[in-house]
LUMRO-525193 format. One record per residue (C-alpha): residue number from 1; residue in three letters; chain; y negated, x, z. Coordinates in steps of 0.02 Angstrom, whole numbers. Example, Ala and Ser with C-alpha at 12.3 -4.5 7.8 and 13.67 -1.06 7.14 Angstrom:
{rec 1,"ALA","A",{225,615,390}}
{rec 2,"SER","A",{53,684,357}}
end
This chain:
{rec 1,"UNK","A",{-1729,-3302,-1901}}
{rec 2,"UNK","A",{-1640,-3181,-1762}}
{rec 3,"UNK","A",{-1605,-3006,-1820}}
{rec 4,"UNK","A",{-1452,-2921,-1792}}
{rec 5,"UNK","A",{-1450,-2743,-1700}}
{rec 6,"UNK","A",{-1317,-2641,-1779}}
{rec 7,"UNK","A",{-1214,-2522,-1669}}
{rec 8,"UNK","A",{-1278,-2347,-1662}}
{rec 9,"UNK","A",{-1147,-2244,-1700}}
{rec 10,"UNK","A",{-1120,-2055,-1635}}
{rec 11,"UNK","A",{-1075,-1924,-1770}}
{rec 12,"UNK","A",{-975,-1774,-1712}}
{rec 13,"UNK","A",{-1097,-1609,-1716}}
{rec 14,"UNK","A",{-1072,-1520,-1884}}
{rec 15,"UNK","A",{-1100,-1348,-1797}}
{rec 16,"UNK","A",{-919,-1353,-1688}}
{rec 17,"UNK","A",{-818,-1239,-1787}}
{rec 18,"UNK","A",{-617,-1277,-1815}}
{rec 19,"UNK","A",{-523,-1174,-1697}}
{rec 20,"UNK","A",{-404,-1049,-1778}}
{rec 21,"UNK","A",{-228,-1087,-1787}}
{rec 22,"UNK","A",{-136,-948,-1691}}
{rec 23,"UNK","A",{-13,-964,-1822}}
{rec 24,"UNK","A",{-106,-867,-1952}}
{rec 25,"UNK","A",{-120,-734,-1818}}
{rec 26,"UNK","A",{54,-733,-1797}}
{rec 27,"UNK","A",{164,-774,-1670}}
{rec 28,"UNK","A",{223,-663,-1521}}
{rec 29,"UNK","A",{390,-555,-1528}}
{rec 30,"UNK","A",{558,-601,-1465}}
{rec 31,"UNK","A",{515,-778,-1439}}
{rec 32,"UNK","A",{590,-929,-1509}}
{rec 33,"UNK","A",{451,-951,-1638}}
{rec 34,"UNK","A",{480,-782,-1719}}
{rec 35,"UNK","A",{653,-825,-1761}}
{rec 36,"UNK","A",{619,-976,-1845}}
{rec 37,"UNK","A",{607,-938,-2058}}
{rec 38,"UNK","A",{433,-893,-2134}}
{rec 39,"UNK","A",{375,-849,-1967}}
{rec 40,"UNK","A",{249,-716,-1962}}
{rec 41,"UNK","A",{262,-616,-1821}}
{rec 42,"UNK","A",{112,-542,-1732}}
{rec 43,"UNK","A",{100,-345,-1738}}
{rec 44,"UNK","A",{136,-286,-1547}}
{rec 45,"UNK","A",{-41,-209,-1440}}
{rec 46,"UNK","A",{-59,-24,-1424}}
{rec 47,"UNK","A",{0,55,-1261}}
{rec 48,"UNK","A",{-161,149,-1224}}
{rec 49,"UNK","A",{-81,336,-1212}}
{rec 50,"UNK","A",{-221,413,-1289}}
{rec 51,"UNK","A",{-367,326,-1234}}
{rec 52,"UNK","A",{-484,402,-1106}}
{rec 53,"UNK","A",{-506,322,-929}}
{rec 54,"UNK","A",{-664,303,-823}}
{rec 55,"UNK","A",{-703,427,-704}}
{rec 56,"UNK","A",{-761,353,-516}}
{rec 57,"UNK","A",{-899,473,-432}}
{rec 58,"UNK","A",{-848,614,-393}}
{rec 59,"UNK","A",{-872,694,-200}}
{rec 60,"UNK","A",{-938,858,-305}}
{rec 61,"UNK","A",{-1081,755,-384}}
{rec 62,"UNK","A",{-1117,681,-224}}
{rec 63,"UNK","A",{-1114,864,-148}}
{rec 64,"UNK","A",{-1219,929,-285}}
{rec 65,"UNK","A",{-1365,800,-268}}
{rec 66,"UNK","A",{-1367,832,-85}}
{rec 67,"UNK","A",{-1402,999,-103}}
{rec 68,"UNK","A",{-1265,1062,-13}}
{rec 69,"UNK","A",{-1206,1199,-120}}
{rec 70,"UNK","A",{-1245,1378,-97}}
{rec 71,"UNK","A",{-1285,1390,-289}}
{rec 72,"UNK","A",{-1441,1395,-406}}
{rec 73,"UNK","A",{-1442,1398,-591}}
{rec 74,"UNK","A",{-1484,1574,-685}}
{rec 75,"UNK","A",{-1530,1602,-847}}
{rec 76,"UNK","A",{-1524,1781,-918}}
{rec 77,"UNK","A",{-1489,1863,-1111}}
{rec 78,"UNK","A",{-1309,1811,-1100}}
{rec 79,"UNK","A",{-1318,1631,-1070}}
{rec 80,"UNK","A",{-1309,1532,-902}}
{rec 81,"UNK","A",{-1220,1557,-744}}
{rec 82,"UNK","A",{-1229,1524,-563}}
{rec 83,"UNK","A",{-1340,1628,-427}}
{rec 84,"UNK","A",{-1236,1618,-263}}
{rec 85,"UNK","A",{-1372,1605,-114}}
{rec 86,"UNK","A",{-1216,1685,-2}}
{rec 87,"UNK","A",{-1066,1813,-46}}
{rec 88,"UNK","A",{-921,1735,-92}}
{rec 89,"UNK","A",{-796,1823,6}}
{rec 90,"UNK","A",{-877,1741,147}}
{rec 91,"UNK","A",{-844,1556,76}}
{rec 92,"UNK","A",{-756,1425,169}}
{rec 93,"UNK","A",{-618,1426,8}}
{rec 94,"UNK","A",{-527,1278,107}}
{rec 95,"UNK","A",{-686,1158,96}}
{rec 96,"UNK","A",{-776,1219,-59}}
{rec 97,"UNK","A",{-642,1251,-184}}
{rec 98,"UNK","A",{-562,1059,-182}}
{rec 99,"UNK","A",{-747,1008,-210}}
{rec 100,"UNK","A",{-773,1115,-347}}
{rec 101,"UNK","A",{-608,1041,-418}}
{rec 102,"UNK","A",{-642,874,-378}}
{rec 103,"UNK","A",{-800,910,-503}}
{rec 104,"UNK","A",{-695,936,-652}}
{rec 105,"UNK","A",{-706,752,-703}}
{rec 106,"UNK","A",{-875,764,-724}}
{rec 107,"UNK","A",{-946,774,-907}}
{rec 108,"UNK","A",{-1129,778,-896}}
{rec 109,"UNK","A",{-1229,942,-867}}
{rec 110,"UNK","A",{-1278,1002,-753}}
{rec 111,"UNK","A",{-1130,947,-647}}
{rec 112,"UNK","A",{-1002,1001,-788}}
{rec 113,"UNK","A",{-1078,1174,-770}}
{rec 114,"UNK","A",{-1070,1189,-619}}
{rec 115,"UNK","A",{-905,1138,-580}}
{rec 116,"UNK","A",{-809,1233,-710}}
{rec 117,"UNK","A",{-914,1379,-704}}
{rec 118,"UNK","A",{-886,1378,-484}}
{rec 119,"UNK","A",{-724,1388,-506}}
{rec 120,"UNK","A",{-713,1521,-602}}
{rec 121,"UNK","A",{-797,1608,-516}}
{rec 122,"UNK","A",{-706,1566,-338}}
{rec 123,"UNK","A",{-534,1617,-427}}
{rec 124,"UNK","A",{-593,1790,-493}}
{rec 125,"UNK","A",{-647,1848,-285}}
{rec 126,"UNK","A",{-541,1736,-197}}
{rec 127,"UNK","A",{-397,1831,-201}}
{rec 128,"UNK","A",{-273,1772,-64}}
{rec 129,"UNK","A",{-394,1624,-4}}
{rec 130,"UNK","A",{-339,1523,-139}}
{rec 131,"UNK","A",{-148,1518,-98}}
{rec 132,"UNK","A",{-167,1435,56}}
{rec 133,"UNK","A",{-267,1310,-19}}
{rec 134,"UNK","A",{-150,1248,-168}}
{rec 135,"UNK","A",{-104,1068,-104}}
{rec 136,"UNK","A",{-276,1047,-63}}
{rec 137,"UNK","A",{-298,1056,-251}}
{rec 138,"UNK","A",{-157,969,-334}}
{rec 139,"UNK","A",{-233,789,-342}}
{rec 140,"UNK","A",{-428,851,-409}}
{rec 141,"UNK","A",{-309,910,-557}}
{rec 142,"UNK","A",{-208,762,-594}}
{rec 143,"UNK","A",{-375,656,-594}}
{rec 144,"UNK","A",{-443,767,-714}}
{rec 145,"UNK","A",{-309,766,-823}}
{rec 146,"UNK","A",{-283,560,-810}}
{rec 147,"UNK","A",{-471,538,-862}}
{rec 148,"UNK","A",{-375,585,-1046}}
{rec 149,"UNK","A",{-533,650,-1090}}
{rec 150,"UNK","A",{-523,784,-1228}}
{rec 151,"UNK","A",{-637,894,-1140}}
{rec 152,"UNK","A",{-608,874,-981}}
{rec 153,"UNK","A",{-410,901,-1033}}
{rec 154,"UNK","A",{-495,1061,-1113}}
{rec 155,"UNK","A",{-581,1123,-960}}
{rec 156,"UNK","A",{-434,1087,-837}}
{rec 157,"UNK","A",{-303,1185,-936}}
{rec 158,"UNK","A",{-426,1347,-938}}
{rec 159,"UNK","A",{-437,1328,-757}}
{rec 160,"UNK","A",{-236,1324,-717}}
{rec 161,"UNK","A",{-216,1471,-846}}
{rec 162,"UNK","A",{-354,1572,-735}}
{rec 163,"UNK","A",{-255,1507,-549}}
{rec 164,"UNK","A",{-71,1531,-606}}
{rec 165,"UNK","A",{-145,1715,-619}}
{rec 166,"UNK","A",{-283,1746,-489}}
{rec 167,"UNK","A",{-174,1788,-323}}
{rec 168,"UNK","A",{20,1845,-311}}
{rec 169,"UNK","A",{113,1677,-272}}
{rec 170,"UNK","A",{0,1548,-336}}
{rec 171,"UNK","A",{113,1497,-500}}
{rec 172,"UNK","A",{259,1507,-393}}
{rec 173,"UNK","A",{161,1374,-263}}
{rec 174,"UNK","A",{121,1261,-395}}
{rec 175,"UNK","A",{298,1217,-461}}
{rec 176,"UNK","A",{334,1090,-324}}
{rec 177,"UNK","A",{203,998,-380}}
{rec 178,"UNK","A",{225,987,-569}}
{rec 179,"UNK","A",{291,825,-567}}
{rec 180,"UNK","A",{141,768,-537}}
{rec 181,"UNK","A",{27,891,-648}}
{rec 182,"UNK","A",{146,903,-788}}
{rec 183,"UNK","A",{172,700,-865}}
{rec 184,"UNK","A",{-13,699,-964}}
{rec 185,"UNK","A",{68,878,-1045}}
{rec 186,"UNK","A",{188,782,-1109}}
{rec 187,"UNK","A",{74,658,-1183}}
{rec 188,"UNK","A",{-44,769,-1252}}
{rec 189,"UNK","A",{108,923,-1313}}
{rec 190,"UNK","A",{80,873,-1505}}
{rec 191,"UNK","A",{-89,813,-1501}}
{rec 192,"UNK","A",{-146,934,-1617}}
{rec 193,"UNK","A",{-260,893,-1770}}
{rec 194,"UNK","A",{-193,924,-1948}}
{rec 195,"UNK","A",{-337,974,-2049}}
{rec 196,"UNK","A",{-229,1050,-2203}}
{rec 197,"UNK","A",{-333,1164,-2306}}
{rec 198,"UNK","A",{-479,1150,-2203}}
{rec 199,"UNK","A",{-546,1269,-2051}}
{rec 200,"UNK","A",{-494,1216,-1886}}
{rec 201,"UNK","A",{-643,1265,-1790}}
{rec 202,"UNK","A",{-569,1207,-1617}}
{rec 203,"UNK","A",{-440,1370,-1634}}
{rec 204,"UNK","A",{-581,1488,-1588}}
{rec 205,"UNK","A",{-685,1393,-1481}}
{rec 206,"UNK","A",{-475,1375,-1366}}
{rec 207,"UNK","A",{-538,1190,-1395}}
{rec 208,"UNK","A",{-358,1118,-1454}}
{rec 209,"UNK","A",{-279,1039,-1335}}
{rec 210,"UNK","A",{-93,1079,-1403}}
{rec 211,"UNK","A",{-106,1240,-1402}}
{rec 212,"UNK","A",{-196,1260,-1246}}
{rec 213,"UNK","A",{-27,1146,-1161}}
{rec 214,"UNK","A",{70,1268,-1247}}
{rec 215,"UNK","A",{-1,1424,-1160}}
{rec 216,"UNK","A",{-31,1358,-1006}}
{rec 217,"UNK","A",{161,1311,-999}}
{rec 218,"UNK","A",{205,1476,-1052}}
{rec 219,"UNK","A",{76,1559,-910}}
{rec 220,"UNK","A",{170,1441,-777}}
{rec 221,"UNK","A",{348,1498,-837}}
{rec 222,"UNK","A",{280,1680,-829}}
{rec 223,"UNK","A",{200,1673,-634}}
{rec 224,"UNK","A",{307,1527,-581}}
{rec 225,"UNK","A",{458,1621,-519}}
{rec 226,"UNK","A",{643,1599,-564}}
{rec 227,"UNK","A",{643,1398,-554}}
{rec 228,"UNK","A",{487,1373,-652}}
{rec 229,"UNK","A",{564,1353,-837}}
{rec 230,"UNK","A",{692,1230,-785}}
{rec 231,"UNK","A",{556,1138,-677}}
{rec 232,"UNK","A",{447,1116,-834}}
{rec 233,"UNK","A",{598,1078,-956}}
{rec 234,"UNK","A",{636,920,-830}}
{rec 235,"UNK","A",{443,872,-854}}
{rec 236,"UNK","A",{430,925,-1041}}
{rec 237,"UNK","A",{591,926,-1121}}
{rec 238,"UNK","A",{526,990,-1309}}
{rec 239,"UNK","A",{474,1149,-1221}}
{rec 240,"UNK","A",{544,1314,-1265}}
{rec 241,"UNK","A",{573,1462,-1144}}
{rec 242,"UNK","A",{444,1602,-1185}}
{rec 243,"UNK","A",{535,1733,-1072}}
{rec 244,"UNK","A",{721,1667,-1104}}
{rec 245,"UNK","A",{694,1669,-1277}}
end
């Protein structure tokens, strides 16, 4: 007697998993679907202000690893610092200084160091070498303060409250560009953390980035010449004259 082959039939995999139905998510915003009854409407992304950007390389990293600074590291009682291998009244201020700016991105020692602690240094015997070199200058400090890094932020506000004050004219030279400095103060004004009862720790250490916005606004109206306070007012319009008040 002939035997009949039955067809083999194919089950669908178990493991595939139902695909969620974007309604449950919700639906997006001012379209047709979210005015329809019962819909749920889906709660709308966050703009980003806050949140830190990548840093590319830096030309003061590249610099650094070259070996092409004049500078060694030295360690005494009082902490580290930098041993200049010439004097630095006899620095090229128009090549070295937007280097050294350029390296206030960075985040990692020793090229943090280095950076931040070069500038200072530059700015207290630069005297009228740095004025000449402001627009040189002006785009290092708006990368730095675009990384939104809370440090970084840190470190770049010390720095403008030591150049607004190292050389007559600098804070008046700097209020053409504070358009273009200015915008992340804005942002960053009331960024200040509430810890009620508690010790705020970041007060001493000048780690609080709204207060340091605060006095570095204050230090530009002070140097930045007759213009300066309704310069920053058009950039940062909850600030309040220190001097008019």
């Amino acid at each position: 007697m002939a035997t009949v082959e039955k067809p083999c039939v194919t089950q669908a995999s178990s493991k595939t998993k139902p695909r969620k139905s974007s309604e449950s998510e919700g639906v997006p915003g001012f379209t047709s679907k979210s005015r329809m009854k019962n819909a749920k409407v889906a709660s709308p992304e966050k703009a980003g202000a806050y949140k830190e950007r990548p840093s590319k390389d830096t030309q003061f990293k590249k610099f650094y690893e070259r070996g092409d600074f004049p500078i060694a590291l030295e360690n005494d009682k009082k902490g580290n610092k930098i041993a200049w291998k010439v004097e630095l009244d006899k620095l090229d201020y128009h090549f070295y200084l937007p280097l050294f700016f350029d390296g206030l991105c960075e985040t990692e020692h020793p090229h943090e160091f280095f950076a931040r602690q070069g500038i200072h240094d530059m700015l207290e015997h630069g005297g009228q070498k740095v004025l000449p070199v402001i627009p040189q200058l002006i785009i290092p400090i708006k990368n730095a303060l675009n990384t939104r890094n809370r440090k970084v932020i840190c470190t770049t506000l010390k720095v403008l409250q030591h150049l607004v004050v190292c050389a007559d004219m600098v804070g008046e030279a700097l209020v053409p560009y504070y358009r273009q400095i200015l915008p992340i103060f804005n942002t960053f004004k009331h960024f200040n953390l509430n810890s009620g009862d508690g010790i705020d720790y970041s007060q001493q250490k000048r780690e609080n980035i709204g207060d340091l916005i605060q006095e570095t606004l204050e230090a530009f109206e002070r140097h930045g010449g007759v213009d300066a306070f309704i310069n920053i007012k058009y950039m940062v319009p909850t600030y309040e004259s220190c001097v008019l008040n």
